[in-house]
Each structure stands twice: as structure tokens, then as C-alpha cells.
mmCIF file of the C-alpha atoms, coordinates in Angstrom:
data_MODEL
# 
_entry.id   MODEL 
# 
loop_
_atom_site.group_PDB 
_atom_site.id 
_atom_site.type_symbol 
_atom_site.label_atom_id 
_atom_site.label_alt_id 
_atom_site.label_comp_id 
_atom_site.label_asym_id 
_atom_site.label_entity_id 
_atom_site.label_seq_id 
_atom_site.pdbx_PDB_ins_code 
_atom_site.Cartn_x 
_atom_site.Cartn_y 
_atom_site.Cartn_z 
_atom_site.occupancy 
_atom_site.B_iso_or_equiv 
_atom_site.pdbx_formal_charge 
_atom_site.auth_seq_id 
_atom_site.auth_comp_id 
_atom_site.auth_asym_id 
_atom_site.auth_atom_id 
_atom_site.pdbx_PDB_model_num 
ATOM 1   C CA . UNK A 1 1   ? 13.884 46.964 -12.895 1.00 0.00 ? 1   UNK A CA 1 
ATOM 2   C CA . UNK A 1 2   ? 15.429 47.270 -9.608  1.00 0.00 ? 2   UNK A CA 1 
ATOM 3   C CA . UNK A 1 3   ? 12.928 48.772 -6.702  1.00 0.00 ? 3   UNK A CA 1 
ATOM 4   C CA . UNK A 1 4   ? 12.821 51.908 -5.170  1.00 0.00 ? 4   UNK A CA 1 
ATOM 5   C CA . UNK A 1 5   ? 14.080 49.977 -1.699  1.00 0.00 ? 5   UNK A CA 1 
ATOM 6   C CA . UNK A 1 6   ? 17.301 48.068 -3.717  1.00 0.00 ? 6   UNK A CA 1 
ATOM 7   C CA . UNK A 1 7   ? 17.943 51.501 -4.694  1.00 0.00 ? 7   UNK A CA 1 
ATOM 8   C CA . UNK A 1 8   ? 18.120 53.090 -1.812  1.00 0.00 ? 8   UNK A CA 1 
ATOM 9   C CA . UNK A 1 9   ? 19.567 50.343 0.028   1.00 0.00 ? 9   UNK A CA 1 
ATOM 10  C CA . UNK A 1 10  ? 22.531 50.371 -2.845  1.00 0.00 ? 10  UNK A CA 1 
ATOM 11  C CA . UNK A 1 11  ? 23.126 53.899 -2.674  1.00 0.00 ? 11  UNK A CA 1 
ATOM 12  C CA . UNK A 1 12  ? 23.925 53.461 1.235   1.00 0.00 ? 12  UNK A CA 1 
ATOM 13  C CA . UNK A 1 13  ? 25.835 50.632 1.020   1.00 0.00 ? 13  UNK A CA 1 
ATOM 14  C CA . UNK A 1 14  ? 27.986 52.689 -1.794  1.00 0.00 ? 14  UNK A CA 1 
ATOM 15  C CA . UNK A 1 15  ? 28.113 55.921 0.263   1.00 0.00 ? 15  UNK A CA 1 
ATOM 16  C CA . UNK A 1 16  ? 29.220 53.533 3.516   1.00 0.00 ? 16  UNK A CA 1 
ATOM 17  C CA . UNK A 1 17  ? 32.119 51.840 1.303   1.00 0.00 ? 17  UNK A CA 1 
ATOM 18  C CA . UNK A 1 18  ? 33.238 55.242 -0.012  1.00 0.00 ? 18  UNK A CA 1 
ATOM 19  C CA . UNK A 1 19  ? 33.425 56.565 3.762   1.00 0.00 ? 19  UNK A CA 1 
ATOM 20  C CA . UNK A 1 20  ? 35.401 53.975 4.806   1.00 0.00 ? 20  UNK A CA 1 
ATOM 21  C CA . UNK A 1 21  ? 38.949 55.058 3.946   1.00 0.00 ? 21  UNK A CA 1 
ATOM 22  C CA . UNK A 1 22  ? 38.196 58.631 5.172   1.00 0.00 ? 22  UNK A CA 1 
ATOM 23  C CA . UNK A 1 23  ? 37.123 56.840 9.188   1.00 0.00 ? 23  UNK A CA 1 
ATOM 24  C CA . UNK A 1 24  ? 40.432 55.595 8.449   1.00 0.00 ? 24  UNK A CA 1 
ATOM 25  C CA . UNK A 1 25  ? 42.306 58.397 8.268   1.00 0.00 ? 25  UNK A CA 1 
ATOM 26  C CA . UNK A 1 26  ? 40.371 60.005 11.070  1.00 0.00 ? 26  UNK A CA 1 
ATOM 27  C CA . UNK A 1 27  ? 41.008 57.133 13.412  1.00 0.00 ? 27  UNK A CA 1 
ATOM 28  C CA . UNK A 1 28  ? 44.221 57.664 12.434  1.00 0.00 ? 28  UNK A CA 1 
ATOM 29  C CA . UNK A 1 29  ? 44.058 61.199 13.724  1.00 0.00 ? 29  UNK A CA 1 
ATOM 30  C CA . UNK A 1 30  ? 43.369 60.046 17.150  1.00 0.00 ? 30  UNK A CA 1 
ATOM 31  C CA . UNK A 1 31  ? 46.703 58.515 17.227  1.00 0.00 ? 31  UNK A CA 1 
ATOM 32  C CA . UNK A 1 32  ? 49.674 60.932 17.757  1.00 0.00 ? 32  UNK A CA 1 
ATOM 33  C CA . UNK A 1 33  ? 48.445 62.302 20.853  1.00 0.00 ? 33  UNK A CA 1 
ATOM 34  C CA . UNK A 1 34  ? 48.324 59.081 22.916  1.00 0.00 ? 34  UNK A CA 1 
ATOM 35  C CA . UNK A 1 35  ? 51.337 57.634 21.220  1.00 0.00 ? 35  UNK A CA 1 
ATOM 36  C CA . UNK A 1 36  ? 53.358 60.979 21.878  1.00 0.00 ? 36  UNK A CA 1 
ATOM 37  C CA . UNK A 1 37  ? 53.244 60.883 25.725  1.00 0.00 ? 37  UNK A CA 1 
ATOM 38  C CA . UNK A 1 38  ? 53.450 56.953 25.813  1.00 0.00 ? 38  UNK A CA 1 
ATOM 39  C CA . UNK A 1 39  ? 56.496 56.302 23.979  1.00 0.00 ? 39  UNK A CA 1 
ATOM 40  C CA . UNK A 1 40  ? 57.850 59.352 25.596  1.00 0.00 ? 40  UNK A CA 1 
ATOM 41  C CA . UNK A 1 41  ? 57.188 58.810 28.901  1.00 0.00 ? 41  UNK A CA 1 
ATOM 42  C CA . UNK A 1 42  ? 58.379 54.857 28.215  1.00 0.00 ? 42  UNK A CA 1 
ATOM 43  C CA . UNK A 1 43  ? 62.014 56.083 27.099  1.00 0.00 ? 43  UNK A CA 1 
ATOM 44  C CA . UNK A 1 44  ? 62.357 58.523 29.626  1.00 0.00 ? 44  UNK A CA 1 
ATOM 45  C CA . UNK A 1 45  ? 62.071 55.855 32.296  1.00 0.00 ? 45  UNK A CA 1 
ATOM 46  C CA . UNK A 1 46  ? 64.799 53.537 30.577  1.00 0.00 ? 46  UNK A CA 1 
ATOM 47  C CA . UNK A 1 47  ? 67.603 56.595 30.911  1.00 0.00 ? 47  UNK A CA 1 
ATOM 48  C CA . UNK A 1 48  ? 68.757 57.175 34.593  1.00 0.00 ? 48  UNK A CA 1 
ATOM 49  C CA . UNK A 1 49  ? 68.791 60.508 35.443  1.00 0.00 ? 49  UNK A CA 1 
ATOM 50  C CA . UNK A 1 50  ? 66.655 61.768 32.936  1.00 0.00 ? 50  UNK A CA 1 
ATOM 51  C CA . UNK A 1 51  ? 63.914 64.503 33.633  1.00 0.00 ? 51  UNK A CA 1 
ATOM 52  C CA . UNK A 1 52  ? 61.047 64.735 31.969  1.00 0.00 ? 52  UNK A CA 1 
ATOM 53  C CA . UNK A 1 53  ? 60.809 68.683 33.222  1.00 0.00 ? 53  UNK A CA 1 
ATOM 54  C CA . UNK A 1 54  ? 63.870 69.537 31.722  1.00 0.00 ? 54  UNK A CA 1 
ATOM 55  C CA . UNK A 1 55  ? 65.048 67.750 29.080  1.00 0.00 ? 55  UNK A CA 1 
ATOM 56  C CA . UNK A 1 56  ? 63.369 67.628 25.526  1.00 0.00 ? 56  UNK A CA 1 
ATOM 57  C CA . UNK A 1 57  ? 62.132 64.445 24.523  1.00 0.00 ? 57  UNK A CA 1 
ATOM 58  C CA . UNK A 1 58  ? 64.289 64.342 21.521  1.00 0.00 ? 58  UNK A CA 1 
ATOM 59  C CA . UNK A 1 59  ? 67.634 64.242 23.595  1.00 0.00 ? 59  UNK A CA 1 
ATOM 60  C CA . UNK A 1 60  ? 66.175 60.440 24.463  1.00 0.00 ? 60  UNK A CA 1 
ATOM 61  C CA . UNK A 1 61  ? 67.666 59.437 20.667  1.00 0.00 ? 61  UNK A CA 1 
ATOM 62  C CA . UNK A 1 62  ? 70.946 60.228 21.791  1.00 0.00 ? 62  UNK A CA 1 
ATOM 63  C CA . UNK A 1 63  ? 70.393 58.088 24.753  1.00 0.00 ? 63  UNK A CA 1 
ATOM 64  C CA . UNK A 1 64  ? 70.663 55.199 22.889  1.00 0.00 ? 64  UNK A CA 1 
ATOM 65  C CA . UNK A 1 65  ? 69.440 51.283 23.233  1.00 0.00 ? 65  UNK A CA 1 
ATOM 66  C CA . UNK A 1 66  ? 65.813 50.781 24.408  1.00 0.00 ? 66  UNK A CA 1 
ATOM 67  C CA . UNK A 1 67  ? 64.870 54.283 25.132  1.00 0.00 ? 67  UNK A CA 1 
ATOM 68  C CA . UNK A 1 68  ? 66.429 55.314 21.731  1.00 0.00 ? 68  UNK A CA 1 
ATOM 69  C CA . UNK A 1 69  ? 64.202 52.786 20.327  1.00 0.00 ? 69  UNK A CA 1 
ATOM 70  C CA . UNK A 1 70  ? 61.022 54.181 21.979  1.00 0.00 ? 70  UNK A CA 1 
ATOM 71  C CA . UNK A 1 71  ? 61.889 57.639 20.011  1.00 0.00 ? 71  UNK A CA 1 
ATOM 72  C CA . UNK A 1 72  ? 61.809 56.197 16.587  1.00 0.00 ? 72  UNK A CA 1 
ATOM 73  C CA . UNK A 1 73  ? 58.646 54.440 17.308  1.00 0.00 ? 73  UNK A CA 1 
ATOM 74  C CA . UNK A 1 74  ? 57.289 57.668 18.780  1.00 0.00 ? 74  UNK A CA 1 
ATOM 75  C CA . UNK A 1 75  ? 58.450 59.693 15.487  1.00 0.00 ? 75  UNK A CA 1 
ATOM 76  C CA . UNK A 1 76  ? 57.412 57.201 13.149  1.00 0.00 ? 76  UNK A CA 1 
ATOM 77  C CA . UNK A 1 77  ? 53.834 56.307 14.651  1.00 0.00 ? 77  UNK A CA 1 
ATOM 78  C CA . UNK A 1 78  ? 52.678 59.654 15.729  1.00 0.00 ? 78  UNK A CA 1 
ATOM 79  C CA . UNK A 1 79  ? 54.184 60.903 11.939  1.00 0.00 ? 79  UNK A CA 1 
ATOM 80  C CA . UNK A 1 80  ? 52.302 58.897 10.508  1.00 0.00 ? 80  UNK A CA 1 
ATOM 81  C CA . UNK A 1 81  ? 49.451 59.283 12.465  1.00 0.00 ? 81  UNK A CA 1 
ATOM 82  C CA . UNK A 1 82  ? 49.334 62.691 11.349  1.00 0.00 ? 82  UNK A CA 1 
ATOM 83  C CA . UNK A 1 83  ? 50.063 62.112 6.978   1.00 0.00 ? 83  UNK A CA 1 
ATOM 84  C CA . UNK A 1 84  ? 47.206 59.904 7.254   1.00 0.00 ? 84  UNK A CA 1 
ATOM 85  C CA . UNK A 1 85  ? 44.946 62.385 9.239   1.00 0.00 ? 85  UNK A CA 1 
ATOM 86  C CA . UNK A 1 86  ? 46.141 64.837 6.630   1.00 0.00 ? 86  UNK A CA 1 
ATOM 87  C CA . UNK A 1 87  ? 45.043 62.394 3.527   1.00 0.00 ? 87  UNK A CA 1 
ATOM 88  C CA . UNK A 1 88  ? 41.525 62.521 5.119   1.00 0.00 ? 88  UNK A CA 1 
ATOM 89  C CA . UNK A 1 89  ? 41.209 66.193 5.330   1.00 0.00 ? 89  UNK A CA 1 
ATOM 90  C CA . UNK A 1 90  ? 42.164 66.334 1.672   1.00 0.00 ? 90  UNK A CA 1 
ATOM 91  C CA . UNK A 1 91  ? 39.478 63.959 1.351   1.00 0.00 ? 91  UNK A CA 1 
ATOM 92  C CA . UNK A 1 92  ? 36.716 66.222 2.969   1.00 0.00 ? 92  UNK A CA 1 
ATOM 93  C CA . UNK A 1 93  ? 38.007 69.397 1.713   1.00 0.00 ? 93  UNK A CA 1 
ATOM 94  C CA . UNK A 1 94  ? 35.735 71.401 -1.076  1.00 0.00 ? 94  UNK A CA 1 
ATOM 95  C CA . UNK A 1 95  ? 39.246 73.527 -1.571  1.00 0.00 ? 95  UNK A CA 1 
ATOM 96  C CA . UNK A 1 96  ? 42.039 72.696 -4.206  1.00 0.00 ? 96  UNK A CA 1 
ATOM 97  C CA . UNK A 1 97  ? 44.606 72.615 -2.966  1.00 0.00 ? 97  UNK A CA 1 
ATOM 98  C CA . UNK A 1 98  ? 43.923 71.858 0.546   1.00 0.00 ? 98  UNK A CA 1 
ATOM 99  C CA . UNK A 1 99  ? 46.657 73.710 2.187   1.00 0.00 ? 99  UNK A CA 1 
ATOM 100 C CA . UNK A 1 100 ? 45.569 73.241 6.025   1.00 0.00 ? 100 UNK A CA 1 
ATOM 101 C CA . UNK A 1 101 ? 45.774 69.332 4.906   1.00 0.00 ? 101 UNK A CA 1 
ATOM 102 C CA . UNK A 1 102 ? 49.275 70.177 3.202   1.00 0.00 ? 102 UNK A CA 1 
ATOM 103 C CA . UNK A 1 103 ? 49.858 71.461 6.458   1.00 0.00 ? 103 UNK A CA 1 
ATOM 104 C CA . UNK A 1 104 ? 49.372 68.800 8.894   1.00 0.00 ? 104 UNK A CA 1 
ATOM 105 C CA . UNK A 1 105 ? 51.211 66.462 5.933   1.00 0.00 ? 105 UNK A CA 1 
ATOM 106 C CA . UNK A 1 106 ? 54.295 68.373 6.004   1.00 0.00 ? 106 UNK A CA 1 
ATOM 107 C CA . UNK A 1 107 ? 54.687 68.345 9.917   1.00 0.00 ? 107 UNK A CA 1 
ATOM 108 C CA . UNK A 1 108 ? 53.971 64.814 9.554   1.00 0.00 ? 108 UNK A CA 1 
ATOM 109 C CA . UNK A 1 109 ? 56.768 63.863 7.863   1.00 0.00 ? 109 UNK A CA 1 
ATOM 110 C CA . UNK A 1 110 ? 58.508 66.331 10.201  1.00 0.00 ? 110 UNK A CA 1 
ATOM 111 C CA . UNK A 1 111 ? 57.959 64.292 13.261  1.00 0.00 ? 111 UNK A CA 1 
ATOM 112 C CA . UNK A 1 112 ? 59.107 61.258 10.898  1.00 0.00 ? 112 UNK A CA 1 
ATOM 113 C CA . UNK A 1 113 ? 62.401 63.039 10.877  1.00 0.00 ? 113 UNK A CA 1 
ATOM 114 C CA . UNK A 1 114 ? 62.729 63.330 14.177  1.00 0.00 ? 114 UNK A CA 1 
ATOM 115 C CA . UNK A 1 115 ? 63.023 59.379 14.639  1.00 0.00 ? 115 UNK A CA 1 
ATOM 116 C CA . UNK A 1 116 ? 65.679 59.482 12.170  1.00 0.00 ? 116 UNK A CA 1 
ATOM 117 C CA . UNK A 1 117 ? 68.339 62.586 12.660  1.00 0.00 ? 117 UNK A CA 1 
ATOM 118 C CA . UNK A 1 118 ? 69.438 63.266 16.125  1.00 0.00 ? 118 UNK A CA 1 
ATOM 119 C CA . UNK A 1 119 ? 69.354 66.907 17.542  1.00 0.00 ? 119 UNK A CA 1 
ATOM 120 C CA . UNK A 1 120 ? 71.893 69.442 16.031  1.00 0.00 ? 120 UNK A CA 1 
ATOM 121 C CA . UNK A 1 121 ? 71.082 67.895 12.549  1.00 0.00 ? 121 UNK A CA 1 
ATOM 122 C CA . UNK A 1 122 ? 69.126 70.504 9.932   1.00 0.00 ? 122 UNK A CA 1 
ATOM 123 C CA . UNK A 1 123 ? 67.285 67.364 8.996   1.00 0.00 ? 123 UNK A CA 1 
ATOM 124 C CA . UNK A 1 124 ? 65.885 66.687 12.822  1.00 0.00 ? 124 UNK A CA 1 
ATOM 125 C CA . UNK A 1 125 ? 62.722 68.668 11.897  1.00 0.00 ? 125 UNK A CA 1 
ATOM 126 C CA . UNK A 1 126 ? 63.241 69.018 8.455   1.00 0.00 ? 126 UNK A CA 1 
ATOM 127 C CA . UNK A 1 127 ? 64.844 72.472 8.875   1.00 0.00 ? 127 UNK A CA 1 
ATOM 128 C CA . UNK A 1 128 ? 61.843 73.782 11.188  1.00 0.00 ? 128 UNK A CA 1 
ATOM 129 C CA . UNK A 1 129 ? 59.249 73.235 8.562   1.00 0.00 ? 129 UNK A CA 1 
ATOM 130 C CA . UNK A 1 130 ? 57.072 72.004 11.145  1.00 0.00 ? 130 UNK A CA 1 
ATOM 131 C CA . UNK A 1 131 ? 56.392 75.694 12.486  1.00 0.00 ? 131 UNK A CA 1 
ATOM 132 C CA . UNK A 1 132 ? 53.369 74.996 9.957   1.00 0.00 ? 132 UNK A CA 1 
ATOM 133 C CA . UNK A 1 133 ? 51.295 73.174 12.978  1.00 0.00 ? 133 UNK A CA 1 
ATOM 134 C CA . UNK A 1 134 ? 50.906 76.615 14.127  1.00 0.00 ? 134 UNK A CA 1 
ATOM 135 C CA . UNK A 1 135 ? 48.551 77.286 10.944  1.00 0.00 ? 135 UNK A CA 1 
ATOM 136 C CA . UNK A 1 136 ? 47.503 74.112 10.367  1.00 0.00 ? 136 UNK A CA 1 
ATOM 137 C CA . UNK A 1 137 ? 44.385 73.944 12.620  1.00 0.00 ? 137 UNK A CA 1 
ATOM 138 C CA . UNK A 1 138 ? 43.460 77.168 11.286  1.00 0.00 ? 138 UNK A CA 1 
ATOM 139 C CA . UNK A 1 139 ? 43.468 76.865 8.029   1.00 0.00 ? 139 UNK A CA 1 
ATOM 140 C CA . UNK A 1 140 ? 41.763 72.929 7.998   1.00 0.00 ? 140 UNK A CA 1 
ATOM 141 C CA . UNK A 1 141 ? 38.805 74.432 10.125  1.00 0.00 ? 141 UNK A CA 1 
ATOM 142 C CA . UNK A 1 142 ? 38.561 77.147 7.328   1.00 0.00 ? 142 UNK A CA 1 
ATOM 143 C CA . UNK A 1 143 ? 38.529 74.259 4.544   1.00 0.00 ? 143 UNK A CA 1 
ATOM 144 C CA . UNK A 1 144 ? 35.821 72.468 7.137   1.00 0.00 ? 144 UNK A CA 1 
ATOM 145 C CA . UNK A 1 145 ? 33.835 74.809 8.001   1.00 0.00 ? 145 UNK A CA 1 
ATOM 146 C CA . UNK A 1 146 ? 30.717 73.263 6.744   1.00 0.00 ? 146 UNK A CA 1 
ATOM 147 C CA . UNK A 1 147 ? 31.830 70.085 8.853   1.00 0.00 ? 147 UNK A CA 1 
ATOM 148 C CA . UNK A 1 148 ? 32.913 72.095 11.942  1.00 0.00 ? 148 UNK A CA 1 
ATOM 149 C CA . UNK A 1 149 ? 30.352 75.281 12.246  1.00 0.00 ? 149 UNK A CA 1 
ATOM 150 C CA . UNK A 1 150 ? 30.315 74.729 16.058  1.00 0.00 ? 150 UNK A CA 1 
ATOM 151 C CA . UNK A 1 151 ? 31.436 77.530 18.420  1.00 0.00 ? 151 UNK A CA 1 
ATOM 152 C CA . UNK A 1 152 ? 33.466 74.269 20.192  1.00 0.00 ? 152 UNK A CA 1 
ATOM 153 C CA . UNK A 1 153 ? 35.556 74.126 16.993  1.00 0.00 ? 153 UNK A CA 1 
ATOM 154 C CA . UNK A 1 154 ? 36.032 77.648 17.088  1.00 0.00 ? 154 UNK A CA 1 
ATOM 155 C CA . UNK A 1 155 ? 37.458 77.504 20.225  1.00 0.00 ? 155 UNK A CA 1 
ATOM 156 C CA . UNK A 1 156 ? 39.107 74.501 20.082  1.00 0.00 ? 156 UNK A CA 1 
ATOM 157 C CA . UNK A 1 157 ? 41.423 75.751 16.977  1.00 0.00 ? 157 UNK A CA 1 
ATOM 158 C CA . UNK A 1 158 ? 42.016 79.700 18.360  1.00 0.00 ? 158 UNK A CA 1 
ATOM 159 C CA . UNK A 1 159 ? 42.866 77.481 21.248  1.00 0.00 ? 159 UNK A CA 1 
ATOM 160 C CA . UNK A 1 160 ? 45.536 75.374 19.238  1.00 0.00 ? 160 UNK A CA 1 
ATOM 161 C CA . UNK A 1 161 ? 46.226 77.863 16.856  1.00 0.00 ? 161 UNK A CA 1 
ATOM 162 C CA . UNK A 1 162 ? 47.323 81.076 19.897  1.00 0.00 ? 162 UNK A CA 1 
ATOM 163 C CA . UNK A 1 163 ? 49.067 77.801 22.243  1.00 0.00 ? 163 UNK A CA 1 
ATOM 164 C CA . UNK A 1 164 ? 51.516 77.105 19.203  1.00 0.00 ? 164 UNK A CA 1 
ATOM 165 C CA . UNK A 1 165 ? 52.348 80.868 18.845  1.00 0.00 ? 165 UNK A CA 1 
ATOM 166 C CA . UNK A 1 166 ? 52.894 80.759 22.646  1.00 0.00 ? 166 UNK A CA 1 
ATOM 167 C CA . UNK A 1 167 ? 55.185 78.542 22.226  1.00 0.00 ? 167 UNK A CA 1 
ATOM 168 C CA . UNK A 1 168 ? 57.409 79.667 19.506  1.00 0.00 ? 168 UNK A CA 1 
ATOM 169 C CA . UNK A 1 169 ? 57.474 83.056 21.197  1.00 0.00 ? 169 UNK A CA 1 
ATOM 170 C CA . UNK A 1 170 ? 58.944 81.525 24.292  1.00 0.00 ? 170 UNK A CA 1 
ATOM 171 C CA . UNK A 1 171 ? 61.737 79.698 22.112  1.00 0.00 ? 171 UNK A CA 1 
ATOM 172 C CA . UNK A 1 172 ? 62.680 82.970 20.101  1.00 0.00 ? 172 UNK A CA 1 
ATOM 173 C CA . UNK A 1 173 ? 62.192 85.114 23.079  1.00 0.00 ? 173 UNK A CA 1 
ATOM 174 C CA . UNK A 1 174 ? 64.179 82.603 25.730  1.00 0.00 ? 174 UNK A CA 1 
ATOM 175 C CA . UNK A 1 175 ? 61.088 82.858 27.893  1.00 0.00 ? 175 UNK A CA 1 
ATOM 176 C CA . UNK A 1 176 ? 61.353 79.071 28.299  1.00 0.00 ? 176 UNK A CA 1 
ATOM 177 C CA . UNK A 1 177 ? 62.649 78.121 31.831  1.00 0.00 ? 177 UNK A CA 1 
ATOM 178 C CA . UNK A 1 178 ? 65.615 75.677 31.505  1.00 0.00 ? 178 UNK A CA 1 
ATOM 179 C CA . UNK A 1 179 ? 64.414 73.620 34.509  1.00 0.00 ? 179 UNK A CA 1 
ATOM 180 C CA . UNK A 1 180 ? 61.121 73.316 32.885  1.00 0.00 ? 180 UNK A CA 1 
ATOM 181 C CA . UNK A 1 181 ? 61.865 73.023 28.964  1.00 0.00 ? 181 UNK A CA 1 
ATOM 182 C CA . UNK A 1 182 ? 60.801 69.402 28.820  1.00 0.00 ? 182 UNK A CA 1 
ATOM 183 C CA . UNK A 1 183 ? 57.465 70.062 30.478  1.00 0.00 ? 183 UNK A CA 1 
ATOM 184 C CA . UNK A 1 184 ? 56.787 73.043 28.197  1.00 0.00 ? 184 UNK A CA 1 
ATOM 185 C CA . UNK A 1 185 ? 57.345 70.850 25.374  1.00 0.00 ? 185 UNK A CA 1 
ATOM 186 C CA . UNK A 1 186 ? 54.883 68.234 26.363  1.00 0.00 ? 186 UNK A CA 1 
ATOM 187 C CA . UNK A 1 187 ? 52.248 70.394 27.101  1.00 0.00 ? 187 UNK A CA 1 
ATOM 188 C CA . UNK A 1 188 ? 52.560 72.116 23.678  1.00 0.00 ? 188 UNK A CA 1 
ATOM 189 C CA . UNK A 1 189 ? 53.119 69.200 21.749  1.00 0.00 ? 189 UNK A CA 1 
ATOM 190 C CA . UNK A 1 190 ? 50.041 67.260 23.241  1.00 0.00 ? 190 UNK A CA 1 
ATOM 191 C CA . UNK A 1 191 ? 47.896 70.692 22.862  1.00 0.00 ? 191 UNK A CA 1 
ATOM 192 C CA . UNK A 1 192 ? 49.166 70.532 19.229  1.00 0.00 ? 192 UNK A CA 1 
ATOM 193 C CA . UNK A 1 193 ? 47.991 67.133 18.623  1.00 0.00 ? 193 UNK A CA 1 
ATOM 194 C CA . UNK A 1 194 ? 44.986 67.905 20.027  1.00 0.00 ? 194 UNK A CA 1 
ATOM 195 C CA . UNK A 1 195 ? 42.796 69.615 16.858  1.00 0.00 ? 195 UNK A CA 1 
ATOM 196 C CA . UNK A 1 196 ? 43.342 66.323 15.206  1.00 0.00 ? 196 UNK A CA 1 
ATOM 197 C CA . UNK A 1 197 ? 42.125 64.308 17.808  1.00 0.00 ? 197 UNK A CA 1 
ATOM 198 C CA . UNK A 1 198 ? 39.230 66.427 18.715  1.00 0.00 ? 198 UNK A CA 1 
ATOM 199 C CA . UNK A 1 199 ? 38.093 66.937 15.656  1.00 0.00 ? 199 UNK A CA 1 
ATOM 200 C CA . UNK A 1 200 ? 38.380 63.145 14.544  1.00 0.00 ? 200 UNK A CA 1 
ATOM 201 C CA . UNK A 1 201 ? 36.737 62.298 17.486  1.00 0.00 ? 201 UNK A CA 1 
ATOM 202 C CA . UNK A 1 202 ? 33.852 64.403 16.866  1.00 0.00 ? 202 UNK A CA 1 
ATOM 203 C CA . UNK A 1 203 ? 33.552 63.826 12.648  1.00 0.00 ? 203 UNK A CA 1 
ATOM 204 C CA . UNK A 1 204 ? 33.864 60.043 14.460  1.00 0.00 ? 204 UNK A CA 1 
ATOM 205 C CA . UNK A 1 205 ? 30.553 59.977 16.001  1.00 0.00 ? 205 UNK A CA 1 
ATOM 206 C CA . UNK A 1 206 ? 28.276 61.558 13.434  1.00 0.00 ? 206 UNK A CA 1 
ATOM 207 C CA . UNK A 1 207 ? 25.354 59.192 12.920  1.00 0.00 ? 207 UNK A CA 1 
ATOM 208 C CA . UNK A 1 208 ? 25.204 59.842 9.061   1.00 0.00 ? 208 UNK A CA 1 
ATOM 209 C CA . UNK A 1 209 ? 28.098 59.164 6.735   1.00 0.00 ? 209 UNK A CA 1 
ATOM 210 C CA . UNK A 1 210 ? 30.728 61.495 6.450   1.00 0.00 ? 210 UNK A CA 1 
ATOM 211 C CA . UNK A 1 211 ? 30.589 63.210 3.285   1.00 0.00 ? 211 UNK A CA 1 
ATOM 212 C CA . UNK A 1 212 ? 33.993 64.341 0.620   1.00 0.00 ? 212 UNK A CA 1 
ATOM 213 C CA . UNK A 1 213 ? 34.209 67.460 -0.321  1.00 0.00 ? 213 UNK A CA 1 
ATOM 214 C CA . UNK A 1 214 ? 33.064 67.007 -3.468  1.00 0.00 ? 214 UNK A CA 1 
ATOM 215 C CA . UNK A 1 215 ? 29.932 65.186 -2.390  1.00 0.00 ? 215 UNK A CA 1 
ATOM 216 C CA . UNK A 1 216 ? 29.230 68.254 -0.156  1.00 0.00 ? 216 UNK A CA 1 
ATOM 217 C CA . UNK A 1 217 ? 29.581 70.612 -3.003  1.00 0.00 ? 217 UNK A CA 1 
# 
């Protein structure tokens, strides 16, 4: 008969191999927001001329050679960064289906897309079906909530959540300055990556295992 201490000791080692994929896909999480203003930042010095204040990122894919290049590594890593991000949340959710997960997956593959058709295309975006980061934050903190009942969550996703609906407001309304669209967009974009990040970060550095959803339940 095994003891009461090879029990225990086997029941941690279990609960430590099952949280393994899910710090993963949080580490993951930590990903697009660094790798967004790198690459970015990379290509725009390889393009004379180019302004970082006033020209969209995207327009460096149309630049072609290395600064082209730095795009599609952008798109793809920090895409990617957020799928996997997205796998974890599915991971920890109690909810079926996980749609603030589905969320952050979609947009994912958005930013995928964006490494792949130039500007002008339908496809660059995926038809604008990344407008979902705007609920995204909201909606995983609501499928989190036992994981994230801090008032700094709170804050951090109406935070997210009212900067993304800033920003869509100044594209539909024109409200965003031509000599400053490029800045706008970084500032959004790296506020939008930042509820992953955060809250990766945070789920990160908890001393006890992270529990699934359906262990929490």
C-alpha cells in the first residue's frame, strides 16, 4: 500500500505535469506585445523615409525585401502568440464554449493574415473580424473571474476593453490625425496586447498550480 506521503507527493507531481501546457500557453501570452513593437520598429528602420507617426505598420509589407520580411515575422509570431494564449484560456475556463477564448483565437489568426495579404485585400484582417479584441478582454475576465477577482483586473480590462472602442470610434469617425495615424496605431495595438500579457504575467507568478476549469469546478 502506497503511504499517505507517496500519495501526496504523486498527486503534485500529476497536478504540476497537467499545468504544464497551460504555463505554456500563458508564456505564450506574453509574447505579442514585445514582438509587435520589435519587429515593427525593426522594418520601419530598413524603409527610408518611413514614419513611424504616420504610416501604419502594415504599409511596411508593401515595402518589400528585409523590412517586408520583418512584417510576416511580426504577423506570424505575435498571431500565434495570441491562438496559443487563447488555447490556455479555454483551458482555465469553467464555460462551454469559451467565447472570450474564441475571441482572442479569431484575432489571432487575424494578425496571421496580416503577414500574408497586403493592405486593400478583404483577407488583410480577415474582413475586420478582428474588431473582436474589443470584447475579448471582457468577456475572458468574465469566464476568469474566479482567477482574476482583483479590482487590478477590473481595471486593467475596462481599461483595454473602453481603449479599443476609442479606437474604432476614431477610424469610423475620421478623428484619427493623418500625421499621427501610425502612432495611434501603436499605442492601441500595444494597449490591446496588453490584457494578455498582464494577465499571463500575473496567473505566471501564483505560487500554487494553476488550476483548469474543470478542476476549479
Amino acid at each position: 500500500m502506497p503511504s499517505t506521503r507517496d500519495l501526496l507527493v504523486s498527486t503534485s507531481v500529476e497536478g504540476r505535469t497537467k499545468e504544464l501546457p497551460i504555463r505554456s500557453a500563458m508564456i505564450a501570452g506574453l509574447i505579442p506585445l514585445p514582438w509587435f513593437l520589435f519587429w515593427t520598429a525593426l522594418g520601419g528602420l530598413l524603409v527610408p523615409g518611413y514614419s513611424s507617426l504616420s504610416q501604419h505598420a502594415s504599409e511596411l509589407l508593401g515595402a518589400g525585401g528585409g523590412a517586408a520580411l520583418c512584417m510576416r515575422i511580426n504577423a506570424f509570431g505575435s498571431g500565434l502568440g495570441f491562438i496559443v494564449f487563447a488555447l490556455g484560456l479555454v483551458a482555465l475556463s469553467p464555460q462551454r464554449p469559451a467565447i472570450g477564448a474564441l475571441c482572442y483565437f479569431v484575432f489571432g489568426c487575424s494578425r496571421i493574415s496580416n503577414g500574408i495579404w497586403p493592405m486593400g485585400s478583404p483577407l488583410h484582417g480577415l474582413y475586420a473580424i478582428g474588431v473582436l479584441n474589443i470584447i475579448a478582454p471582457a468577456l475572458a475576465h468574465i469566464e476568469l473571474r474566479e482567477l482574476l477577482p482583483s479590482q487590478r483586473a477590473y481595471r486593467l480590462t475596462a481599461l483595454v476593453s473602453f481603449c479599443g472602442i476609442l479606437y474604432l470610434w476614431l477610424n469610423l469617425t475620421g478623428n484619427d490625425v493623418d500625421r499621427y495615424h501610425g502612432l495611434t496605431q501603436r499605442i492601441f495595438s500595444s494597449i490591446n496586447s496588453l490584457w494578455p500579457f498582464v494577465v499571463a504575467l500575473s496567473l505566471l507568478r501564483r505560487p500554487e498550480p494553476i488550476a483548469t476549469g474543470h478542476d476549479a469546478l
